[in-house]
N, CA, C and O atoms as a GROMACS GRO file, in nm:
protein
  460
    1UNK      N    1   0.084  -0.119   0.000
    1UNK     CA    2   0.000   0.000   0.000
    1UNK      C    3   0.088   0.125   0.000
    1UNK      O    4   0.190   0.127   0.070
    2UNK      N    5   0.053   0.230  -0.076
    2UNK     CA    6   0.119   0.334  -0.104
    2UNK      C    7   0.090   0.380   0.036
    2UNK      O    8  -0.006   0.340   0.101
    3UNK      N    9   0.198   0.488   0.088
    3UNK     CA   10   0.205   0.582   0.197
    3UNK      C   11   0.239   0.737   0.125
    3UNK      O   12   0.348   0.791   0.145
    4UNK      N   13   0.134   0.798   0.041
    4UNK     CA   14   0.121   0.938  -0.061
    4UNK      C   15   0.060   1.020   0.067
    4UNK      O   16  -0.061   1.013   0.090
    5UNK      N   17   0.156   1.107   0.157
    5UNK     CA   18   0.022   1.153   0.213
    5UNK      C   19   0.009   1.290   0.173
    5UNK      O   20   0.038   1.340   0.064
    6UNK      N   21  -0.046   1.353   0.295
    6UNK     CA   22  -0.073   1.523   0.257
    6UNK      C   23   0.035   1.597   0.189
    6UNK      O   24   0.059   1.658   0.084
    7UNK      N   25   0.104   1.552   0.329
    7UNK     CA   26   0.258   1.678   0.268
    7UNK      C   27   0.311   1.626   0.116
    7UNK      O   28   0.370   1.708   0.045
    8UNK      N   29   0.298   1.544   0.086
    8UNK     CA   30   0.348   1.490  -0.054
    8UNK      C   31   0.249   1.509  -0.151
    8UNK      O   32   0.292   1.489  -0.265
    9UNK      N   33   0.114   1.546  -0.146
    9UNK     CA   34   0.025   1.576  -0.237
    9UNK      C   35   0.066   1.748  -0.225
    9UNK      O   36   0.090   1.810  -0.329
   10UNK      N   37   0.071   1.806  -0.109
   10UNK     CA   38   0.087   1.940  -0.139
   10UNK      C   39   0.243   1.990  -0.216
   10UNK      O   40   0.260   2.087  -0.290
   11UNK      N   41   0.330   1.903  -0.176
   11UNK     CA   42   0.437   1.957  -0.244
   11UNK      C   43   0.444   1.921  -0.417
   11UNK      O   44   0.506   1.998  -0.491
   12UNK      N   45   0.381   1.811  -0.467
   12UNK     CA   46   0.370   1.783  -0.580
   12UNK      C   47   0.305   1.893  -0.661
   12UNK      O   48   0.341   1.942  -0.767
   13UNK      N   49   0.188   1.922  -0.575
   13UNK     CA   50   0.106   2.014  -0.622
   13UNK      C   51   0.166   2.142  -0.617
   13UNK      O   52   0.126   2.217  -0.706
   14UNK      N   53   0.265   2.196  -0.527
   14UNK     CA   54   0.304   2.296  -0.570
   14UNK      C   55   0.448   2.351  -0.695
   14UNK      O   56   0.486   2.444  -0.767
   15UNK      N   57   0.476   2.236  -0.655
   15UNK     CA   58   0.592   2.170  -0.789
   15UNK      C   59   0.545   2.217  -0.917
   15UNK      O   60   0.602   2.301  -0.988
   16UNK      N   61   0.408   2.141  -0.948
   16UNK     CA   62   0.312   2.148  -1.047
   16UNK      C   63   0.300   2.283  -1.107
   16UNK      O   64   0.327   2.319  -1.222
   17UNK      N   65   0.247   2.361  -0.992
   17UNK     CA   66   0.223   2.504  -1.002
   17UNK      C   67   0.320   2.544  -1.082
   17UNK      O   68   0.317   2.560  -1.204
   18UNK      N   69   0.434   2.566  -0.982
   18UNK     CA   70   0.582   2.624  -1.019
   18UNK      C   71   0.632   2.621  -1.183
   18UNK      O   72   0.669   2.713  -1.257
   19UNK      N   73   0.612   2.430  -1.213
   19UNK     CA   74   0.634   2.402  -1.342
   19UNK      C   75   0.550   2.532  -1.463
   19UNK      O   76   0.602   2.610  -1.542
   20UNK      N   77   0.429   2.510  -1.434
   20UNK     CA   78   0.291   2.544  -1.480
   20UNK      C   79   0.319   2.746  -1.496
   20UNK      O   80   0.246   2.811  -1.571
   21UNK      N   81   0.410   2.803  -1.428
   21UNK     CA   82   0.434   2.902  -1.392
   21UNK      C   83   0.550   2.966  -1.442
   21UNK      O   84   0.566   3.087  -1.461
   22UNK      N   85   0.630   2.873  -1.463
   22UNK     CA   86   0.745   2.872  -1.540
   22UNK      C   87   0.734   2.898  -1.676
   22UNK      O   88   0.781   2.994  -1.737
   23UNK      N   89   0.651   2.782  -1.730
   23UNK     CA   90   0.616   2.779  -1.845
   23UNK      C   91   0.540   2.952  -1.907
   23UNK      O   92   0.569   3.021  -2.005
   24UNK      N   93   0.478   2.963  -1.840
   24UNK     CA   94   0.396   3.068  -1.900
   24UNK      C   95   0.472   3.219  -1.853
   24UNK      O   96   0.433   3.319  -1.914
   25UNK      N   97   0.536   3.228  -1.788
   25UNK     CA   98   0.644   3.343  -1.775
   25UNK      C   99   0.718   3.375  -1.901
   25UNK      O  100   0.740   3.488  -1.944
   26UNK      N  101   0.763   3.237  -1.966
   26UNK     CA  102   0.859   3.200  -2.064
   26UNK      C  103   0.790   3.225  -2.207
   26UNK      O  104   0.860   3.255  -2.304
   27UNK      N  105   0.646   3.212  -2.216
   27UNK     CA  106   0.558   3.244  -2.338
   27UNK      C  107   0.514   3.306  -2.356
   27UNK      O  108   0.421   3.318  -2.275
   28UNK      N  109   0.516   3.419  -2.472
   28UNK     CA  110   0.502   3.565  -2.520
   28UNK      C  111   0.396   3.528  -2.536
   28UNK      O  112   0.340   3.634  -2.563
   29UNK      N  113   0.264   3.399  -2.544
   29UNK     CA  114   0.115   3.403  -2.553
   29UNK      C  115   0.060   3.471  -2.423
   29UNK      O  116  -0.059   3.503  -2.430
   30UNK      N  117   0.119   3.498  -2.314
   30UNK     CA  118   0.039   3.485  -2.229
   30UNK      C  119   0.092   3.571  -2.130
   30UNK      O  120   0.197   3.546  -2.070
   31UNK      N  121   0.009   3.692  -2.106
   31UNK     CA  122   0.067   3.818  -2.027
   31UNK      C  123   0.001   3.868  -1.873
   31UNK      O  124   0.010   3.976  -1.814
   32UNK      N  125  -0.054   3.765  -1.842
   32UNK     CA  126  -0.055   3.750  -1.683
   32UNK      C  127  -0.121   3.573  -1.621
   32UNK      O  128  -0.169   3.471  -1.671
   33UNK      N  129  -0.090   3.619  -1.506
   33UNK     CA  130  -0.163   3.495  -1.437
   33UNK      C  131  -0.131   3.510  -1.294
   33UNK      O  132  -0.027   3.544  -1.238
   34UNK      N  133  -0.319   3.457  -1.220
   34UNK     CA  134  -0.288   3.474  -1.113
   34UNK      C  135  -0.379   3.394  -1.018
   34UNK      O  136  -0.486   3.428  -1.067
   35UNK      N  137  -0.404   3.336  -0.946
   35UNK     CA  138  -0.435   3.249  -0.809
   35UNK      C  139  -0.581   3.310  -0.768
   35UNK      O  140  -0.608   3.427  -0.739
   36UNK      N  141  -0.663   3.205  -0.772
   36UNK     CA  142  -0.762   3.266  -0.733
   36UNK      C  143  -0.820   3.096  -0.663
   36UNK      O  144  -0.776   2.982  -0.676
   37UNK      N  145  -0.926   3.148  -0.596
   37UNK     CA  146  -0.938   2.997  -0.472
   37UNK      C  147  -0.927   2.985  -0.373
   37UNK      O  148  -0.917   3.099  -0.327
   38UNK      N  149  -0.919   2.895  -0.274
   38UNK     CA  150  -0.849   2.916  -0.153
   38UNK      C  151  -0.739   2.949  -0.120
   38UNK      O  152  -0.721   3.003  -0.010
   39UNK      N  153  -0.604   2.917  -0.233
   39UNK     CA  154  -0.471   2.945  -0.232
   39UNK      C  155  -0.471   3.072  -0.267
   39UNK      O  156  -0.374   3.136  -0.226
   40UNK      N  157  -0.554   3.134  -0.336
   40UNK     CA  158  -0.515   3.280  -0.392
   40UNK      C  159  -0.525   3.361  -0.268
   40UNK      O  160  -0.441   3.445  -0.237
   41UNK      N  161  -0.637   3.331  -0.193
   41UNK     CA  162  -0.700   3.410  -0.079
   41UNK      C  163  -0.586   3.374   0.056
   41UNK      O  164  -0.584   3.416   0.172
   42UNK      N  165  -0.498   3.278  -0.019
   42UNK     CA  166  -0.412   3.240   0.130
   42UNK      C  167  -0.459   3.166   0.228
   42UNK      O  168  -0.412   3.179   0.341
   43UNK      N  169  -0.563   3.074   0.200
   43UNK     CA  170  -0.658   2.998   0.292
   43UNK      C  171  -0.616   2.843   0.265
   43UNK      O  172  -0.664   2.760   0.343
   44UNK      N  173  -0.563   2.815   0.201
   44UNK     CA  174  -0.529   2.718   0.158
   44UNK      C  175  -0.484   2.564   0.238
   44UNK      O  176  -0.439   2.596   0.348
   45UNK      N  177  -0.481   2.454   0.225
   45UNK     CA  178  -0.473   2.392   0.318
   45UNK      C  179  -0.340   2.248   0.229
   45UNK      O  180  -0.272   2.264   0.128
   46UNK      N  181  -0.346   2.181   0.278
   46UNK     CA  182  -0.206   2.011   0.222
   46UNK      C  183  -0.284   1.987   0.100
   46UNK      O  184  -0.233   1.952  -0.006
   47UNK      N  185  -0.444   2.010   0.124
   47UNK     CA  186  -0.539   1.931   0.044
   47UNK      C  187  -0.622   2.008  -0.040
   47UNK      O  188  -0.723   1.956  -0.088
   48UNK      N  189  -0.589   2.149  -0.072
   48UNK     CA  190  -0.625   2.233  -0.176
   48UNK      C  191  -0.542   2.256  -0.300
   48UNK      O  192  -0.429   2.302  -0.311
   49UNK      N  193  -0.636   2.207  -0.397
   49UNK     CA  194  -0.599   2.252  -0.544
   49UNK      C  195  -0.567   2.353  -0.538
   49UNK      O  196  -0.552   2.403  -0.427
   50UNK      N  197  -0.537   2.448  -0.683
   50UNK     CA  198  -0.472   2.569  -0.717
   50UNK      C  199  -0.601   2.564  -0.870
   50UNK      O  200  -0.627   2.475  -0.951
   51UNK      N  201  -0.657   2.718  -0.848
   51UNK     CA  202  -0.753   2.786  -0.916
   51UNK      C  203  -0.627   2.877  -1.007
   51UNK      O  204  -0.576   2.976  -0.954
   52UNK      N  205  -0.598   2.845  -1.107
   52UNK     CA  206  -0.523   2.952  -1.208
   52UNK      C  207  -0.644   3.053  -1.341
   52UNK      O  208  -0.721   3.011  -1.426
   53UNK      N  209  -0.615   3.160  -1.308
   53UNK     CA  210  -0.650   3.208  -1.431
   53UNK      C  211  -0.586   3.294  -1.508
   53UNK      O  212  -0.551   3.395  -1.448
   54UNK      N  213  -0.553   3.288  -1.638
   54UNK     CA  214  -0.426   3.295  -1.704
   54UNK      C  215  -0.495   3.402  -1.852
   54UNK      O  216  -0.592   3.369  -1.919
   55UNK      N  217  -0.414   3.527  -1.871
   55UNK     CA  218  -0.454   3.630  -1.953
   55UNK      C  219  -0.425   3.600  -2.098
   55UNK      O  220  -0.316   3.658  -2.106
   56UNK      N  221  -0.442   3.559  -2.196
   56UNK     CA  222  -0.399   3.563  -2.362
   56UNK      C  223  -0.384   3.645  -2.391
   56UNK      O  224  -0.477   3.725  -2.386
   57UNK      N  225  -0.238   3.694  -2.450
   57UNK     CA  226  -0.247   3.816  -2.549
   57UNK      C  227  -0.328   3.814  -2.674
   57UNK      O  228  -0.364   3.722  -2.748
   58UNK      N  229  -0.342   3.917  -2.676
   58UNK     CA  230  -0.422   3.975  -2.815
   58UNK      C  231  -0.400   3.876  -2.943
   58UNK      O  232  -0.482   3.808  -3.005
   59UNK      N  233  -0.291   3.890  -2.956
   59UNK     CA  234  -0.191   3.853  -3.101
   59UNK      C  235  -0.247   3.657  -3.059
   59UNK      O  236  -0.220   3.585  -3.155
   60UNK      N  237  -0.290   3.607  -2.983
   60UNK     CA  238  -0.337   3.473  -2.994
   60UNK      C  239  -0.436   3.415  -2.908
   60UNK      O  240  -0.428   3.312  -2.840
   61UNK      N  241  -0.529   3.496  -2.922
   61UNK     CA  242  -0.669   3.523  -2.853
   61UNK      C  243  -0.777   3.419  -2.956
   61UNK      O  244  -0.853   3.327  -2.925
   62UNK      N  245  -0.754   3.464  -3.054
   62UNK     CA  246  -0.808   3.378  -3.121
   62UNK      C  247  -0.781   3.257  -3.144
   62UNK      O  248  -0.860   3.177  -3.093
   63UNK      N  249  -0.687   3.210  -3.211
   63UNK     CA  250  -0.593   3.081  -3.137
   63UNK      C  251  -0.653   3.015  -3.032
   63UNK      O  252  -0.757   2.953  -3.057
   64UNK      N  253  -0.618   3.015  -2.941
   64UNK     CA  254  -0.646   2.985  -2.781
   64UNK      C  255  -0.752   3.017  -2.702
   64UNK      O  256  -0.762   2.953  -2.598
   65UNK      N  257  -0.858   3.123  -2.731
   65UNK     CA  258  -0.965   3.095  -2.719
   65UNK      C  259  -1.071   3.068  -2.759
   65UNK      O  260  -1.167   3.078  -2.683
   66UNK      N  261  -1.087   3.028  -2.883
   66UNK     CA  262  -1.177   2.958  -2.968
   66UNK      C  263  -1.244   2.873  -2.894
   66UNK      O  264  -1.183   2.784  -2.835
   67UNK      N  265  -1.356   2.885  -2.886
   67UNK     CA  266  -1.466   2.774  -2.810
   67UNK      C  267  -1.520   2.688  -2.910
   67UNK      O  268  -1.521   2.724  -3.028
   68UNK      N  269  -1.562   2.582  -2.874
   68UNK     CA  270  -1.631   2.475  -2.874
   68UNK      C  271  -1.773   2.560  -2.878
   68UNK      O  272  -1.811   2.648  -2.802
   69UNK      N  273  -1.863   2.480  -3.042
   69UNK     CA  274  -1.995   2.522  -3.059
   69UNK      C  275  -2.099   2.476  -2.943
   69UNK      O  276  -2.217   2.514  -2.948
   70UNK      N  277  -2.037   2.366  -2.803
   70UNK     CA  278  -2.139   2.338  -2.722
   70UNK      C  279  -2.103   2.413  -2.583
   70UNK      O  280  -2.000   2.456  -2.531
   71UNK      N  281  -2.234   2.406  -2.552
   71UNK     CA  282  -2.217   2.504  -2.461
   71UNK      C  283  -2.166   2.473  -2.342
   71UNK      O  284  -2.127   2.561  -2.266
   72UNK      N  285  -2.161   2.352  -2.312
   72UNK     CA  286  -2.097   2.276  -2.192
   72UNK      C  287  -2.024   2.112  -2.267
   72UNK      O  288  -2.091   2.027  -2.327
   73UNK      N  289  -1.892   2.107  -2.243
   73UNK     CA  290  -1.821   2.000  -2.312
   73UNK      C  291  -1.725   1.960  -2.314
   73UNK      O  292  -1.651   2.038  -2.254
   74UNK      N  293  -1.661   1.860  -2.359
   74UNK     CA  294  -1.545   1.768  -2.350
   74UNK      C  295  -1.446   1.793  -2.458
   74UNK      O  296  -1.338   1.736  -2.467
   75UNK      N  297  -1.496   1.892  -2.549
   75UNK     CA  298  -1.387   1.959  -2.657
   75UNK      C  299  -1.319   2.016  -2.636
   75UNK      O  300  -1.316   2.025  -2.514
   76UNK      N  301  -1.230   2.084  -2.689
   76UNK     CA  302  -1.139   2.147  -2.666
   76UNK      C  303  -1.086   2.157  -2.834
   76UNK      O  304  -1.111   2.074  -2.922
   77UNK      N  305  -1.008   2.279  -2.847
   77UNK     CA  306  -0.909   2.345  -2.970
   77UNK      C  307  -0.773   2.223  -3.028
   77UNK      O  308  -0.778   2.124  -2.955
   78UNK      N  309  -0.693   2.213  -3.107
   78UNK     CA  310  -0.577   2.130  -3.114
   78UNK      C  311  -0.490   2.228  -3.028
   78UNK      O  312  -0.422   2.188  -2.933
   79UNK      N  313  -0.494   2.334  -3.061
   79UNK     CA  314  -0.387   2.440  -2.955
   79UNK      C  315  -0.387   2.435  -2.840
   79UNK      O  316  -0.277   2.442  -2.783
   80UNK      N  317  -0.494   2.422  -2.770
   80UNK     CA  318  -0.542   2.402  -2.632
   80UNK      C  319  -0.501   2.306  -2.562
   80UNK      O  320  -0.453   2.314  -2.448
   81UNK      N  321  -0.524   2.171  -2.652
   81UNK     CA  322  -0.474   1.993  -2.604
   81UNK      C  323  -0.382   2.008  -2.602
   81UNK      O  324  -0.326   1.955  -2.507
   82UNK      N  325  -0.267   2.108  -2.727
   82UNK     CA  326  -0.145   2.083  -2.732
   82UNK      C  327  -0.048   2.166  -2.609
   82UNK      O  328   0.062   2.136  -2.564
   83UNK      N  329  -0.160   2.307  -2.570
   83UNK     CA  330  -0.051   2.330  -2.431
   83UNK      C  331  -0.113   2.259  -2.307
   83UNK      O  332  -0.052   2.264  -2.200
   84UNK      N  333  -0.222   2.197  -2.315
   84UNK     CA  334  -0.261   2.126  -2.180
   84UNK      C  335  -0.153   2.017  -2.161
   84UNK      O  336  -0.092   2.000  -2.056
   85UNK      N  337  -0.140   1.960  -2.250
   85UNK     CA  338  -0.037   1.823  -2.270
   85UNK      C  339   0.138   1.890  -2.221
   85UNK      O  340   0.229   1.825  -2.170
   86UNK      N  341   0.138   2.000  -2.250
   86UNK     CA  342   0.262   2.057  -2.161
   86UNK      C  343   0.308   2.012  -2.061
   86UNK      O  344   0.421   2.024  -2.014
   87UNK      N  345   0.189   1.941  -2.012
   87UNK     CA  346   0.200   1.948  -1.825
   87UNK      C  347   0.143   1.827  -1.797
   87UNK      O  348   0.115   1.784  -1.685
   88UNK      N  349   0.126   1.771  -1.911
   88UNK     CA  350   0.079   1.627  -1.838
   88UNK      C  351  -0.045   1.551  -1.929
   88UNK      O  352  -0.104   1.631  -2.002
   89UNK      N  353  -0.076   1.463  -1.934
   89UNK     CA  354  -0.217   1.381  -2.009
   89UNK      C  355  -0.365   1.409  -1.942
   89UNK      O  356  -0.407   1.374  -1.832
   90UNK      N  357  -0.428   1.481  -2.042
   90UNK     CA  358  -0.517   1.523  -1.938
   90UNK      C  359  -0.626   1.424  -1.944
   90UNK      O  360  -0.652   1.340  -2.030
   91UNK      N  361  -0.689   1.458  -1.825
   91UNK     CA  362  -0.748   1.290  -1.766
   91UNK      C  363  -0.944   1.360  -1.826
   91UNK      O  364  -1.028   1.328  -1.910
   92UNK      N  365  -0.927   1.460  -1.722
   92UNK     CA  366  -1.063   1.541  -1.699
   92UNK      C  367  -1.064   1.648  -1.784
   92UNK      O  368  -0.972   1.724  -1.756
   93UNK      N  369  -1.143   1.693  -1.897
   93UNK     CA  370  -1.128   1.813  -1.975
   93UNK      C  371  -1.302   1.817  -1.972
   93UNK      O  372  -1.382   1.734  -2.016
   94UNK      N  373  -1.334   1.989  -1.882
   94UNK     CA  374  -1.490   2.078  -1.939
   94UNK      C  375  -1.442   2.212  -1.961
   94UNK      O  376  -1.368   2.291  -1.903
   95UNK      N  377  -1.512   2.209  -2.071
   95UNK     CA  378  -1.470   2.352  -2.096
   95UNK      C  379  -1.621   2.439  -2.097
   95UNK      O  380  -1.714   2.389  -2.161
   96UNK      N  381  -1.641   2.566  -2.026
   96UNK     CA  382  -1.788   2.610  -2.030
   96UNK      C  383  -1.740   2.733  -2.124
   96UNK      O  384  -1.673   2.823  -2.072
   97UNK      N  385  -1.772   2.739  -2.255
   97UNK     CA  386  -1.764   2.895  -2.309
   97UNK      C  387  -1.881   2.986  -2.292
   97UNK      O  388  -2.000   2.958  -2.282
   98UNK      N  389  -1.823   3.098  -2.292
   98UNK     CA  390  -1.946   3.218  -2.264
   98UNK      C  391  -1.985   3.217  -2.154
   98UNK      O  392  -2.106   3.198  -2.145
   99UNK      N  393  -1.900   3.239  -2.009
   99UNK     CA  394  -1.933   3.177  -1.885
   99UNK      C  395  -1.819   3.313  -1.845
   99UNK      O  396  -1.697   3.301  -1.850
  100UNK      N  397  -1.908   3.466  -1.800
  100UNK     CA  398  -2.004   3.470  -1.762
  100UNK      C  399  -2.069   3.486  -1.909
  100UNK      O  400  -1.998   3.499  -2.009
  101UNK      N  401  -2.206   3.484  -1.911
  101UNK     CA  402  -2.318   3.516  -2.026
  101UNK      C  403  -2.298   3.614  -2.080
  101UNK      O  404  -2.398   3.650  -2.144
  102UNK      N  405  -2.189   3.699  -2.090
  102UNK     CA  406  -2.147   3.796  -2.156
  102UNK      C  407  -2.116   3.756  -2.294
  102UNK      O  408  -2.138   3.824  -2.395
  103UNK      N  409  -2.039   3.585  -2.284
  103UNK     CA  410  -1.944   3.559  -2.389
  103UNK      C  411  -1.816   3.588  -2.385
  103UNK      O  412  -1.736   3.514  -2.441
  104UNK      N  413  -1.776   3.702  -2.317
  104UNK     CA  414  -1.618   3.730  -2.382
  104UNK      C  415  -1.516   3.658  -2.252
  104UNK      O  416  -1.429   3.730  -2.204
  105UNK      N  417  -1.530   3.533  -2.207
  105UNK     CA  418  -1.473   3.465  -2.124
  105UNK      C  419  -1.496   3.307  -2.165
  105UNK      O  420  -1.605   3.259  -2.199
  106UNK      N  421  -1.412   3.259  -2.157
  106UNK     CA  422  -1.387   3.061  -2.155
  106UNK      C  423  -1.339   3.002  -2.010
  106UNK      O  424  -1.245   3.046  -1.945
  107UNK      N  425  -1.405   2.916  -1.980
  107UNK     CA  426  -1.332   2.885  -1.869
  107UNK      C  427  -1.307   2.711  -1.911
  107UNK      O  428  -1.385   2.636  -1.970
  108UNK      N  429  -1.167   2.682  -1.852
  108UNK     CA  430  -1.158   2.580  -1.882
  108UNK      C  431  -1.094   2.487  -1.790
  108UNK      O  432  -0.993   2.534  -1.737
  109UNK      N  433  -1.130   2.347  -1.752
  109UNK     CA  434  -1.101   2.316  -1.636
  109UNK      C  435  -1.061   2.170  -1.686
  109UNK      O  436  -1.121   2.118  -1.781
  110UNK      N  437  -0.961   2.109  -1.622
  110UNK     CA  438  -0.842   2.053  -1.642
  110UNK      C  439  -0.794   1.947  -1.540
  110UNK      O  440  -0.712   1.999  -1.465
  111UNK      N  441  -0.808   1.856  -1.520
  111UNK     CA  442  -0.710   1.745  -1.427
  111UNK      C  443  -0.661   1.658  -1.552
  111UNK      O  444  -0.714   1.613  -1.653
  112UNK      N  445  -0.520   1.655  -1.489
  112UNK     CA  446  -0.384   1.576  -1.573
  112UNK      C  447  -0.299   1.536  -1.478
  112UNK      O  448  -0.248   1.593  -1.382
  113UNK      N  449  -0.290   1.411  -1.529
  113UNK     CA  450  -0.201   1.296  -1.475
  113UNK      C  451  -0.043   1.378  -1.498
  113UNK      O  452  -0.040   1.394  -1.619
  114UNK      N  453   0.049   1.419  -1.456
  114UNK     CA  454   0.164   1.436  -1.497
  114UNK      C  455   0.256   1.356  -1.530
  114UNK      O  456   0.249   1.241  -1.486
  115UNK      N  457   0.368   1.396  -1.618
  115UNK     CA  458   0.452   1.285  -1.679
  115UNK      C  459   0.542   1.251  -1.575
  115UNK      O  460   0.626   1.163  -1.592
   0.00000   0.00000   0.00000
Protein backbone atom coordinates (compact mmCIF):
# COMPACT_ATOMS: atom_id res chain seq x y z
CA UNK A 1 0.00 0.00 0.00
CA UNK A 2 1.19 3.34 -1.04
CA UNK A 3 2.05 5.82 1.97
CA UNK A 4 1.21 9.38 -0.61
CA UNK A 5 0.22 11.53 2.13
CA UNK A 6 -0.73 15.23 2.57
CA UNK A 7 2.58 16.79 2.68
CA UNK A 8 3.48 14.90 -0.54
CA UNK A 9 0.25 15.76 -2.37
CA UNK A 10 0.87 19.40 -1.39
CA UNK A 11 4.37 19.57 -2.44
CA UNK A 12 3.70 17.83 -5.80
CA UNK A 13 1.06 20.14 -6.22
CA UNK A 14 3.04 22.96 -5.70
CA UNK A 15 5.92 21.70 -7.89
CA UNK A 16 3.12 21.48 -10.47
CA UNK A 17 2.23 25.04 -10.03
CA UNK A 18 5.82 26.24 -10.19
CA UNK A 19 6.35 24.02 -13.42
CA UNK A 20 2.91 25.44 -14.80
CA UNK A 21 4.34 29.02 -13.91
CA UNK A 22 7.45 28.72 -15.40
CA UNK A 23 6.16 27.79 -18.45
CA UNK A 24 3.96 30.68 -19.00
CA UNK A 25 6.44 33.43 -17.75
CA UNK A 26 8.59 32.00 -20.64
CA UNK A 27 5.58 32.43 -23.38
CA UNK A 28 5.02 35.65 -25.21
CA UNK A 29 1.15 34.03 -25.53
CA UNK A 30 0.39 34.85 -22.29
CA UNK A 31 0.67 38.18 -20.27
CA UNK A 32 -0.55 37.50 -16.83
CA UNK A 33 -1.63 34.95 -14.37
CA UNK A 34 -2.88 34.74 -11.13
CA UNK A 35 -4.35 32.49 -8.09
CA UNK A 36 -7.62 32.66 -7.33
CA UNK A 37 -9.38 29.97 -4.72
CA UNK A 38 -8.49 29.15 -1.53
CA UNK A 39 -4.71 29.45 -2.32
CA UNK A 40 -5.15 32.80 -3.92
CA UNK A 41 -7.00 34.10 -0.79
CA UNK A 42 -4.12 32.40 1.30
CA UNK A 43 -6.58 29.98 2.91
CA UNK A 44 -5.29 27.18 1.58
CA UNK A 45 -4.73 23.92 3.18
CA UNK A 46 -2.06 20.11 2.22
CA UNK A 47 -5.39 19.31 0.44
CA UNK A 48 -6.25 22.33 -1.76
CA UNK A 49 -5.99 22.52 -5.44
CA UNK A 50 -4.72 25.69 -7.17
CA UNK A 51 -7.53 27.86 -9.15
CA UNK A 52 -5.23 29.52 -12.08
CA UNK A 53 -6.50 32.08 -14.31
CA UNK A 54 -4.26 32.95 -17.04
CA UNK A 55 -4.54 36.30 -19.53
CA UNK A 56 -3.99 35.63 -23.62
CA UNK A 57 -2.47 38.16 -25.49
CA UNK A 58 -4.22 39.75 -28.15
CA UNK A 59 -1.91 38.53 -31.01
CA UNK A 60 -3.37 34.73 -29.94
CA UNK A 61 -6.69 35.23 -28.53
CA UNK A 62 -8.08 33.78 -31.21
CA UNK A 63 -5.93 30.81 -31.37
CA UNK A 64 -6.45 29.85 -27.81
CA UNK A 65 -9.65 30.95 -27.19
CA UNK A 66 -11.77 29.58 -29.68
CA UNK A 67 -14.66 27.74 -28.10
CA UNK A 68 -16.31 24.75 -28.74
CA UNK A 69 -19.95 25.22 -30.59
CA UNK A 70 -21.39 23.38 -27.22
CA UNK A 71 -22.17 25.04 -24.61
CA UNK A 72 -20.97 22.76 -21.92
CA UNK A 73 -18.21 20.00 -23.12
CA UNK A 74 -15.45 17.68 -23.49
CA UNK A 75 -13.87 19.60 -26.57
CA UNK A 76 -11.39 21.47 -26.66
CA UNK A 77 -9.09 23.45 -29.70
CA UNK A 78 -5.77 21.30 -31.14
CA UNK A 79 -3.87 24.40 -29.55
CA UNK A 80 -5.42 24.02 -26.32
CA UNK A 81 -4.74 19.93 -26.04
CA UNK A 82 -1.45 20.83 -27.32
CA UNK A 83 -0.51 23.30 -24.31
CA UNK A 84 -2.61 21.26 -21.80
CA UNK A 85 -0.37 18.23 -22.70
CA UNK A 86 2.62 20.57 -21.61
CA UNK A 87 2.00 19.48 -18.25
CA UNK A 88 0.79 16.27 -18.38
CA UNK A 89 -2.17 13.81 -20.09
CA UNK A 90 -5.17 15.23 -19.38
CA UNK A 91 -7.48 12.90 -17.66
CA UNK A 92 -10.63 15.41 -16.99
CA UNK A 93 -11.28 18.13 -19.75
CA UNK A 94 -14.90 20.78 -19.39
CA UNK A 95 -14.70 23.52 -20.96
CA UNK A 96 -17.88 26.11 -20.31
CA UNK A 97 -17.64 28.95 -23.09
CA UNK A 98 -19.46 32.18 -22.64
CA UNK A 99 -19.33 31.77 -18.85
CA UNK A 100 -20.04 34.70 -17.62
CA UNK A 101 -23.18 35.17 -20.26
CA UNK A 102 -21.47 37.96 -21.56
CA UNK A 103 -19.44 35.59 -23.89
CA UNK A 104 -16.18 37.30 -23.82
CA UNK A 105 -14.73 34.65 -21.24
CA UNK A 106 -13.87 30.61 -21.55
CA UNK A 107 -13.32 28.85 -18.69
CA UNK A 108 -11.58 25.80 -18.82
CA UNK A 109 -11.01 23.16 -16.35
CA UNK A 110 -8.42 20.53 -16.42
CA UNK A 111 -7.10 17.46 -14.27
CA UNK A 112 -3.84 15.76 -15.73
CA UNK A 113 -2.01 12.96 -14.75
CA UNK A 114 1.64 14.36 -14.97
CA UNK A 115 4.52 12.85 -16.79
Amino acid sequence: MSSYSRRDYARNRDEYLEQILAFLRNDERFVAAWLTGSIGRNEGDELSDFDLRIVVADAYAEQLCACSPQQVGTVTSAERLALYKQFGQPLVLCEAPGFPPTGDVSITSSIARRP
